[in-house]
MIDRENLUM-458390 format. One record per atom (N, C-alpha, C): chain; atom name; x, y, z. Coordinates in Angstrom, 1 decimal. Last residue first. Layout:
BEGIN
 chain name     xx     yy     zz
     A   CA      X      Y      Z
...
END
This chain:
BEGIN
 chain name     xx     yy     zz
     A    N   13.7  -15.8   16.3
     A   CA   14.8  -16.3   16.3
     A    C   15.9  -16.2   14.9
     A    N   11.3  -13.5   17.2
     A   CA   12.2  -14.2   16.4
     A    C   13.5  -14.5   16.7
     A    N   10.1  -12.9   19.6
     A   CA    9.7  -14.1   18.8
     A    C   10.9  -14.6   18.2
     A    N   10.0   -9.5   19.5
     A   CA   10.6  -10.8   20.4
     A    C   10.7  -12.2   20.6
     A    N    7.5   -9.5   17.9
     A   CA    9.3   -9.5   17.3
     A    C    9.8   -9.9   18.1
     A    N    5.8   -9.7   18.9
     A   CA    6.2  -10.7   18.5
     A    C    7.3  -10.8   17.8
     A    N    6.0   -7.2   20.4
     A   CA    5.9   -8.3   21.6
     A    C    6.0   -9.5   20.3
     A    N    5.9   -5.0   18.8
     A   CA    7.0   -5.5   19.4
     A    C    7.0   -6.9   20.2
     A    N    3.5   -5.1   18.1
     A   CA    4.4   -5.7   17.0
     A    C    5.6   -6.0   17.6
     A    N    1.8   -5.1   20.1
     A   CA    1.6   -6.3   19.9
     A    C    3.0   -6.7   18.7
     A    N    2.7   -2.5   20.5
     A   CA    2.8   -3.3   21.4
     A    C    3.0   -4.7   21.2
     A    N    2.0   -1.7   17.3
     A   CA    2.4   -1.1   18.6
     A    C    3.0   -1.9   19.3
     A    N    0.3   -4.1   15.4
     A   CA    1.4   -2.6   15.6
     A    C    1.2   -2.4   16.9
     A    N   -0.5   -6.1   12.8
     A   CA   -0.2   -6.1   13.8
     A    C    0.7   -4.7   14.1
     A    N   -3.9   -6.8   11.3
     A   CA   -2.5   -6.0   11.6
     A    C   -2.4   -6.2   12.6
     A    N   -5.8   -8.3    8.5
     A   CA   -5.4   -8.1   10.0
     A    C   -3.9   -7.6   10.1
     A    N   -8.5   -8.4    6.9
     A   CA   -7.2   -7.6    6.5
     A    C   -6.8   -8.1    8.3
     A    N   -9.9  -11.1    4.9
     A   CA  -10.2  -10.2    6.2
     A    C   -8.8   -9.7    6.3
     A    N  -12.1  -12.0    2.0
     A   CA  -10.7  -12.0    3.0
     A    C  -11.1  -10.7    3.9
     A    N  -14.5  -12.6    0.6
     A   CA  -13.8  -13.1    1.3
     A    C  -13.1  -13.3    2.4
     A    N  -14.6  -10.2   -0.4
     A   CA  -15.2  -10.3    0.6
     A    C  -14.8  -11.1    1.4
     A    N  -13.1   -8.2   -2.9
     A   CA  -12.6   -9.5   -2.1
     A    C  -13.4   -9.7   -1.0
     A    N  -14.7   -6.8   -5.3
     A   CA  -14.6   -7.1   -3.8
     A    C  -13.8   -7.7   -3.6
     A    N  -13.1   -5.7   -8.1
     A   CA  -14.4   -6.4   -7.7
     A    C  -13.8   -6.8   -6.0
     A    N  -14.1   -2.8  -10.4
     A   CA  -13.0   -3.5   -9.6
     A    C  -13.9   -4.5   -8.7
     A    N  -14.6   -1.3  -12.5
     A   CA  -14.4   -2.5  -12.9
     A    C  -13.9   -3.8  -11.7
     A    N  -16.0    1.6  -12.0
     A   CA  -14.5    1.0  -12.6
     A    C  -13.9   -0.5  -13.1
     A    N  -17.6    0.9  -10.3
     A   CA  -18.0    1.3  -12.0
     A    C  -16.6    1.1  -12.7
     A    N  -17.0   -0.2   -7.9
     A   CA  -17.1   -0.8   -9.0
     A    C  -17.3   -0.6  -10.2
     A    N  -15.4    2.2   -7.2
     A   CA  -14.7    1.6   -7.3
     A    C  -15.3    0.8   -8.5
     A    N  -18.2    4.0   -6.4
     A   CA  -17.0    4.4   -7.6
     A    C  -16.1    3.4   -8.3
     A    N  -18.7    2.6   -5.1
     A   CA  -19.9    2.5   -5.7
     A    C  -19.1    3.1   -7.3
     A    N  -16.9    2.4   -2.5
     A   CA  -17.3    1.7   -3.1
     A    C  -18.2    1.7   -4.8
     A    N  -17.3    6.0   -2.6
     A   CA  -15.8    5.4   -2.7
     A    C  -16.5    3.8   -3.6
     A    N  -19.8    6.1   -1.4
     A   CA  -19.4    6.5   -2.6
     A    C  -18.0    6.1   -3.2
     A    N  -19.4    4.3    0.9
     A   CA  -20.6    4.1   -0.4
     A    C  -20.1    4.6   -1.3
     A    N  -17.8    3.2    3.3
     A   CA  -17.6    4.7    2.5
     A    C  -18.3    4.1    0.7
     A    N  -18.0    1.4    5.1
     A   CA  -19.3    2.3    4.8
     A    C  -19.0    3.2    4.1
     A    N  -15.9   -0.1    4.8
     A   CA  -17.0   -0.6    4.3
     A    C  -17.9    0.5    4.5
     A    N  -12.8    1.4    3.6
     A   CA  -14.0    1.4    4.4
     A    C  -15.3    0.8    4.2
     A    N  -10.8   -0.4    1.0
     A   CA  -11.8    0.6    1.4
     A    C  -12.7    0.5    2.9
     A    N   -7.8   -0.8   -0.2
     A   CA   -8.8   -1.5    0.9
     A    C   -9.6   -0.5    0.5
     A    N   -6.5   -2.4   -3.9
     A   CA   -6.7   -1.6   -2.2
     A    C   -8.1   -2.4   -1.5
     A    N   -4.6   -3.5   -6.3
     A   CA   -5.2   -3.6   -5.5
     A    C   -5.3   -2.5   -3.9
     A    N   -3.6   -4.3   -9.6
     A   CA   -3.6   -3.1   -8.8
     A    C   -4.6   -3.7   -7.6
     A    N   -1.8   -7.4  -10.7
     A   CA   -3.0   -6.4  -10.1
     A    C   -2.6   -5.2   -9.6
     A    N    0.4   -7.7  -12.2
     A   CA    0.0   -9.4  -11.9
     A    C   -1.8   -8.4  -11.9
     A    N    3.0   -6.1  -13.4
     A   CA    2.2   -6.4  -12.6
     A    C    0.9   -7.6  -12.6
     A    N    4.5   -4.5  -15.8
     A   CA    4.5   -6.0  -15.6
     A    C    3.8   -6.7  -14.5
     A    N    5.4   -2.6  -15.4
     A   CA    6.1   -2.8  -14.8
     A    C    5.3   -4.0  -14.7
     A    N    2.9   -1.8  -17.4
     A   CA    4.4   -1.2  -17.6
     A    C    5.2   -2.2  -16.9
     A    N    0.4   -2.6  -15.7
     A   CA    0.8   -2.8  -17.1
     A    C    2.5   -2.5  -17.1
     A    N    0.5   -0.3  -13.4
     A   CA    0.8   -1.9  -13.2
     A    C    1.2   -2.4  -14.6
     A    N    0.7    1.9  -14.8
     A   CA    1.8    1.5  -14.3
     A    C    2.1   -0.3  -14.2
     A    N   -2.1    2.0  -15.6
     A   CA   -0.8    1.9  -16.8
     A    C    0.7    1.5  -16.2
     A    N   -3.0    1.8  -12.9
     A   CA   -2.9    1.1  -14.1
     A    C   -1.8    0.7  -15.0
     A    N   -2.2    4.3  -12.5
     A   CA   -1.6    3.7  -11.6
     A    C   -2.0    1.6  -12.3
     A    N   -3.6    5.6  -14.3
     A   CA   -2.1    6.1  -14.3
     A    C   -1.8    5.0  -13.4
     A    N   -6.2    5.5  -13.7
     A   CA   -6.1    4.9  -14.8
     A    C   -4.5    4.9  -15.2
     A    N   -6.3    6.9  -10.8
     A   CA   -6.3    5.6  -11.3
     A    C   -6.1    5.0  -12.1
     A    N   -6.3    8.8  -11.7
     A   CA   -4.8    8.6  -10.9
     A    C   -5.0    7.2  -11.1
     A    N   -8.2    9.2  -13.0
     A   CA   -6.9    9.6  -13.6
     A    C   -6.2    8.9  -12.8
     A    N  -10.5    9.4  -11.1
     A   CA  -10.3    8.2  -12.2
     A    C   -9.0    8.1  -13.0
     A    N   -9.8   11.3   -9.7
     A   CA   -9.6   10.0   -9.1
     A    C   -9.5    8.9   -9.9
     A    N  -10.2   13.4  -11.7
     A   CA   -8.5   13.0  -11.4
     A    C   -9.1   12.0  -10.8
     A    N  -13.1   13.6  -13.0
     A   CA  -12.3   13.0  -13.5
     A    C  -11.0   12.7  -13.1
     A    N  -14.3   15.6  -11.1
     A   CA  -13.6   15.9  -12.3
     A    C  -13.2   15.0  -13.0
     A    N  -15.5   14.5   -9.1
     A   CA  -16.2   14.6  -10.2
     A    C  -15.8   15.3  -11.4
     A    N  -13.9   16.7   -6.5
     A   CA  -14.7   15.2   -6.8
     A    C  -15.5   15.7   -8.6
     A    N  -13.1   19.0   -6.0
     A   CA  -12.4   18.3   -7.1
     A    C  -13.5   17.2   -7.4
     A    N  -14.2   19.8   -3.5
     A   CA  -14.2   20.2   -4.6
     A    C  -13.8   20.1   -6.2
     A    N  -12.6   17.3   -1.6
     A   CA  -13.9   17.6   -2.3
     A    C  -14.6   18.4   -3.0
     A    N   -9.5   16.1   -3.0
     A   CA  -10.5   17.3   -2.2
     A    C  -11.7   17.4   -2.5
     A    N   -9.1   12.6   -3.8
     A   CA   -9.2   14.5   -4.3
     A    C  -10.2   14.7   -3.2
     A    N   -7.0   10.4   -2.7
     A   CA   -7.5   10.7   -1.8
     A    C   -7.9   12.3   -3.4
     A    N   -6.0    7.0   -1.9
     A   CA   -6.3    8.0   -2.9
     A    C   -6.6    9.1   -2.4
     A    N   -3.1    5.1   -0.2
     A   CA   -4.3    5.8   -0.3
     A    C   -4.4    6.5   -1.5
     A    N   -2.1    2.0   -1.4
     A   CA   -2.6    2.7    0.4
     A    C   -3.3    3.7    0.7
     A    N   -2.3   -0.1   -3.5
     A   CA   -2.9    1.5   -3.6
     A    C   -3.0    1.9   -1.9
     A    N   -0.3   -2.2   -4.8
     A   CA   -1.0   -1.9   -3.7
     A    C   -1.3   -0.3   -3.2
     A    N    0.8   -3.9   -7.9
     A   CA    0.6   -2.3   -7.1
     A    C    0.1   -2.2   -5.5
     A    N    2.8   -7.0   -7.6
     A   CA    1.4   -6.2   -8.0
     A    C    1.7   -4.9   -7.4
     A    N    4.8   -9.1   -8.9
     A   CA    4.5   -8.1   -8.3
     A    C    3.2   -7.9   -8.7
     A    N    3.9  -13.2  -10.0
     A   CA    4.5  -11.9  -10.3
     A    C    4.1  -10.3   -9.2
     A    N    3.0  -15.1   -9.1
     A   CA    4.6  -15.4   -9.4
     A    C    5.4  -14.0  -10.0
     A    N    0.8  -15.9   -8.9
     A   CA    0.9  -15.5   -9.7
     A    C    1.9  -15.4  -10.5
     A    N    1.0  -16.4   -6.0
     A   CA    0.2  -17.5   -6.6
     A    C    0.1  -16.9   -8.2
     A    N    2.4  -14.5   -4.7
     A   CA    3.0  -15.9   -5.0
     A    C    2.1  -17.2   -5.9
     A    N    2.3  -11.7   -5.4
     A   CA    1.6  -12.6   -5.6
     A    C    2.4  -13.7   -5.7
     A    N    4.1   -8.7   -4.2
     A   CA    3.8   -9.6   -4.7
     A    C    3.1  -11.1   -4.8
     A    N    3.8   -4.9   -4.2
     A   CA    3.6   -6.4   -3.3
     A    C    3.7   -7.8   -3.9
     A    N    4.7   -1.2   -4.4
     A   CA    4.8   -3.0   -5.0
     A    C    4.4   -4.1   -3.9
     A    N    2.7    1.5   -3.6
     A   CA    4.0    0.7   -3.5
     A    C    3.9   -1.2   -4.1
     A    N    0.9    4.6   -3.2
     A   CA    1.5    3.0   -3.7
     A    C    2.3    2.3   -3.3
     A    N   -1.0    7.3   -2.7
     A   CA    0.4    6.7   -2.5
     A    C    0.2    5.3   -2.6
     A    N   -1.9    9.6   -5.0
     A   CA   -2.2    8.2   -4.5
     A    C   -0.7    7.4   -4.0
     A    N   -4.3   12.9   -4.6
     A   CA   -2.5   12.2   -4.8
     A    C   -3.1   10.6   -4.4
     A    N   -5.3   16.1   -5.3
     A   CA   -5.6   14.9   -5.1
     A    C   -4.2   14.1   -5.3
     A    N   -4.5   18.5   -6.4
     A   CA   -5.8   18.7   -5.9
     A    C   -6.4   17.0   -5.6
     A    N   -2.4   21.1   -7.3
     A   CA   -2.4   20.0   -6.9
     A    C   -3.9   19.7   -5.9
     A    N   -3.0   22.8  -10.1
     A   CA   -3.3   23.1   -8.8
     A    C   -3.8   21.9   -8.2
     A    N   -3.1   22.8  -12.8
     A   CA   -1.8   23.1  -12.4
     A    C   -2.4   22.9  -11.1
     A    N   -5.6   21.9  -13.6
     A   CA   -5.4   23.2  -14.2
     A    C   -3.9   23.7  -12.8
     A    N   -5.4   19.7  -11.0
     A   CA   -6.1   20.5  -12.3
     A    C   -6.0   22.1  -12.6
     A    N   -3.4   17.2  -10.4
     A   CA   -3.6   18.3  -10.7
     A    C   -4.7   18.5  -11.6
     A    N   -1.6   14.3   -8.2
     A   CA   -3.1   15.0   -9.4
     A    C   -3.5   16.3   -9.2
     A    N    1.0   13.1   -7.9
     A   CA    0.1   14.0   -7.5
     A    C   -1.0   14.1   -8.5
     A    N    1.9    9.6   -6.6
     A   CA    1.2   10.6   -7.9
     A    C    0.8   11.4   -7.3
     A    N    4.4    8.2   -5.0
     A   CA    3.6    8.8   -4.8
     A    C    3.3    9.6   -5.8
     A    N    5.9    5.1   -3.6
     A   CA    6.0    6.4   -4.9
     A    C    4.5    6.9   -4.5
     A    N    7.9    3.7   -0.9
     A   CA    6.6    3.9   -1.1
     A    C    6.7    5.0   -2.6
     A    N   10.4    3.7    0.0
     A   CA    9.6    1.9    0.2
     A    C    7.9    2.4   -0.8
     A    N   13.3    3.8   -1.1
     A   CA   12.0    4.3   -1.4
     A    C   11.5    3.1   -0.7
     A    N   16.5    4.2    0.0
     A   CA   15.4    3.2   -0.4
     A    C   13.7    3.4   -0.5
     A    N   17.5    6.6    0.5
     A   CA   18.2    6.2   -0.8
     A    C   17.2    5.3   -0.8
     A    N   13.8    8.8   -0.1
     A   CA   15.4    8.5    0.8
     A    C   16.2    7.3   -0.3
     A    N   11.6    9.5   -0.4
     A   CA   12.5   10.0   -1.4
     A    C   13.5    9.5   -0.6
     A    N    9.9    8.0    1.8
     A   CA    9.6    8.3    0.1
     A    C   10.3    8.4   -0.8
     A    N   12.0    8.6    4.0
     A   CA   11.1    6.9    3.6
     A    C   10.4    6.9    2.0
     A    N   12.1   11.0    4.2
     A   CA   13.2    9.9    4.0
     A    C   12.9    8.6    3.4
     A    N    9.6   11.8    4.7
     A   CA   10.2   12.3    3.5
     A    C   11.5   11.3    2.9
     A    N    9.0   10.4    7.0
     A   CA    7.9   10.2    6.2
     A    C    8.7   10.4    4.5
     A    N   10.4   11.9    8.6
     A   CA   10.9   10.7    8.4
     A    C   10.3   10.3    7.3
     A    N   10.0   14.8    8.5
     A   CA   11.1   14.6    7.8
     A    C   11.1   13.1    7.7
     A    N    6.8   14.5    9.2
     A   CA    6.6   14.6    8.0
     A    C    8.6   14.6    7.5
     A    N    6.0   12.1   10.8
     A   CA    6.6   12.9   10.9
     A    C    7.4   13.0    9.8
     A    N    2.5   10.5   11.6
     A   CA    3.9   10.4   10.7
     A    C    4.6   12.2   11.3
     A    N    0.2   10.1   13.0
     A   CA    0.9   10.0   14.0
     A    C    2.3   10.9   12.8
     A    N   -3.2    9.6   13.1
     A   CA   -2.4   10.1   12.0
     A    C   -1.2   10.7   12.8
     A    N   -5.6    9.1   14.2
     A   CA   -4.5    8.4   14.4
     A    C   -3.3    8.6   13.8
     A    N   -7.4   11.0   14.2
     A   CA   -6.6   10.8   15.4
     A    C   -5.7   10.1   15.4
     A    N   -8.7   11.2   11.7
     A   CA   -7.6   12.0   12.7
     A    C   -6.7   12.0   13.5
     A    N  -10.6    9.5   11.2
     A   CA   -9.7    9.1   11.7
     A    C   -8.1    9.7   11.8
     A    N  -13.0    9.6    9.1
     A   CA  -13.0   10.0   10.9
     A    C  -11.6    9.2   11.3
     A    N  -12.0   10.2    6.5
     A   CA  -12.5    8.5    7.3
     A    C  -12.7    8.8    8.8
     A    N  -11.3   12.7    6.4
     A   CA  -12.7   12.0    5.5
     A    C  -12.7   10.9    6.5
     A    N   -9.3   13.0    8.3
     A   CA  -10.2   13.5    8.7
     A    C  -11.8   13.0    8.0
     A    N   -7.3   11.6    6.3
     A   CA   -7.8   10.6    7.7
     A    C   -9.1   11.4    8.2
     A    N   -7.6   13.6    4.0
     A   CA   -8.2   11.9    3.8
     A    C   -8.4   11.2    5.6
     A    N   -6.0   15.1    5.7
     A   CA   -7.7   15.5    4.8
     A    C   -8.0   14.3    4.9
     A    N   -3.5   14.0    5.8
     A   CA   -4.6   14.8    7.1
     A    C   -5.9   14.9    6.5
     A    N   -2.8   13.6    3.3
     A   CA   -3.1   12.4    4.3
     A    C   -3.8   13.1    5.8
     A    N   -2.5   16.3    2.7
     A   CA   -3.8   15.2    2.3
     A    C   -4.0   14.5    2.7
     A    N   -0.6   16.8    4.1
     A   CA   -1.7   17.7    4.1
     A    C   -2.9   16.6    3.4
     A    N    1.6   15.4    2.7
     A   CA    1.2   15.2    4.6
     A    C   -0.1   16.2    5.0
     A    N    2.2   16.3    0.6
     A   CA    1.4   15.0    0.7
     A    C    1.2   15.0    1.8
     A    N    2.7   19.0    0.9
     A   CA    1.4   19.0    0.2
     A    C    1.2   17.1    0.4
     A    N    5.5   18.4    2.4
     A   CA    4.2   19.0    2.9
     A    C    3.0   18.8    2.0
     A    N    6.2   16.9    0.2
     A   CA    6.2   16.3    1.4
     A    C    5.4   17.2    2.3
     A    N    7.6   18.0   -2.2
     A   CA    6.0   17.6   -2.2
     A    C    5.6   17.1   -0.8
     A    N   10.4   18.0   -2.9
     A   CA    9.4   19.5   -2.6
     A    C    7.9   19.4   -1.9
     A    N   10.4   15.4   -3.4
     A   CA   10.9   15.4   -2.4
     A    C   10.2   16.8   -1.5
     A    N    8.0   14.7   -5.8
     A   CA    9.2   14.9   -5.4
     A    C    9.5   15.4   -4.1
     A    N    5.4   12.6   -7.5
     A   CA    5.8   13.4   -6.6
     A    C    7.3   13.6   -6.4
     A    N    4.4   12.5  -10.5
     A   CA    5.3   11.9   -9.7
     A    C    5.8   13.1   -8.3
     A    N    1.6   13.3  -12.2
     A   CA    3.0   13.5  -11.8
     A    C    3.8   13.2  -11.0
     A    N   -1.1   14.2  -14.3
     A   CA   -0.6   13.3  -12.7
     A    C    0.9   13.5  -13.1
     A    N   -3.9   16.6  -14.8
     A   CA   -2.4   16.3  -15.3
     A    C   -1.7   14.9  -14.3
     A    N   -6.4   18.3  -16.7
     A   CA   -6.2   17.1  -15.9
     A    C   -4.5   16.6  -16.3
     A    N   -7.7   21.2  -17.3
     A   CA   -6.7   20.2  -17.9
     A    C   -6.5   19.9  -16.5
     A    N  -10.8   22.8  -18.5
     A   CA  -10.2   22.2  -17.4
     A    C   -9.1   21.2  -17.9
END
């Protein structure tokens, strides 16, 4: 079995809109999965990337991916990674690519000088958790994630002055 990760390309925009369908179906959350896979393509590969994206392969046969993007620490003074999703097929689990993409998304942070890699997880996804910490990674329990969209994002953009 060879384990490979790779930078996604512009070609890749159906096989990453296919995972993000898998992965919302893993979290029960189907339903909210709204993107349209030419804007979604412009926004990855367009002239301003807001987001990079790894594929993970085994034995050539794309079988898991992590989309990313930079954030930065002001209390650090330096960027960080922020992992939005991971996601191998369940037949893949236990190969080793989740830990790959991971340890690639690492090497990244290192490279480009990063402060952390950091994500969210579902509090009831056990195995995800239980993965995470063998890896080394440690909670923030602390903090609470809050968003604003739809309605409410428009109603405080009307805000600004």
């Amino acid at each position: 079995m060879s384990l490979s990760i790779r930078a996604a390309t512009y070609s890749d925009i159906a096989l990453i809109g296919q995972f993000i369908r898998d992965l919302a179906a893993y979290e029960k959350l189907a339903h909210a999965v709204r993107f349209d896979e030419a804007v979604m393509a412009q926004k990855l590969f367009g002239p301003r990337p807001y987001a990079e994206v790894l594929i993970g392969e085994i034995d050539n046969v794309a079988e898991g991916f992590a989309l990313f993007f930079h954030n930065f620490s002001t209390f650090e003074g330096r960027p960080g990674i922020y992992l939005e999703d991971l996601f191998v097929r369940p037949d893949a689990r236990g190969s080793g690519l989740g830990k790959a993409l991971l340890g690639r998304l690492a090497a990244l942070a290192v490279e480009r000088d990063c402060a952390r890699l950091e994500w969210s997880v579902l509090d009831w996804n056990t195995p995800a958790i239980d993965f995470y910490k063998a890896l080394g990674a440690t909670p923030m329990d602390e903090w609470t994630v809050y968003r604003v969209d739809g309605d409410a994002l428009t109603d405080l953009a009307a805000h600004s002055i």
